[in-house]
N, C-alpha and C positions, 0 to 999 in steps of 0.2 A: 505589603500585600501582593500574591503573586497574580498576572495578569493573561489573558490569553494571549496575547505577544509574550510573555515570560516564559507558556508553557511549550509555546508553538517552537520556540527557538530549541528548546531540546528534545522534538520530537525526532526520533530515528526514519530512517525511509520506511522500518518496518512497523513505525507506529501511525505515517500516513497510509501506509499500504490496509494497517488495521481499522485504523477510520474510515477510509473510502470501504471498504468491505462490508465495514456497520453500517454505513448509507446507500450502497446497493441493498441490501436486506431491508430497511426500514423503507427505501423509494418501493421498491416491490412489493412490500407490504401493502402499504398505502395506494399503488394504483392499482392493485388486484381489481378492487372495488371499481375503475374506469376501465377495467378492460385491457387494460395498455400493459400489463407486462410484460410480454415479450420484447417490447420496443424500448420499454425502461430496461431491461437488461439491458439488451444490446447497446444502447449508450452509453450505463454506465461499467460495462464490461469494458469496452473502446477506449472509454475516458480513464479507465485504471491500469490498462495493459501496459503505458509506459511505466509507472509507479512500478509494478512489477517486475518489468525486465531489469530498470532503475536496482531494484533489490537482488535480485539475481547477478546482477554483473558484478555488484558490489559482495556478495556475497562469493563469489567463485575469484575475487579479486585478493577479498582477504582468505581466503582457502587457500591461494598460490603464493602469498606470502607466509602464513601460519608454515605452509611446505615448505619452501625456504629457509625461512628459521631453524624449522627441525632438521633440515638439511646437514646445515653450514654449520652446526656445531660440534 
């Protein structure tokens, strides 16, 4: 039976990057109602921008490789 340690280990950066995105939208949701969403962005905007660059380097890392390849053949 598969566990949430089982699923976590095969999560990509761009499937953290898509859960924190579904939990900024759901915290924003939820504190509409207290008023606080602009300060709940801003947190959890902060709090995912490295995730994002994380995705981004990695992404333009394998893009200069991918080139490489097609290069050198």
């Amino acid at each position: 039976m598969s566990t949430r340690s089982d699923f976590v280990k095969h999560c990509t950066p761009l499937d953290n990057a898509t859960a924190g995105l579904v939990d900024i939208v759901k915290l924003a949701l939820l504190e509409i109602v207290d008023g606080r969403l602009n300060e709940i962005l801003e947190e959890e905007i902060t709090r995912c921008s490295s995730v994002i660059n994380e995705i981004l380097f990695l992404l333009s890392t394998q893009a200069k490789k991918h080139s490489e390849n097609v290069t050198g053949q």
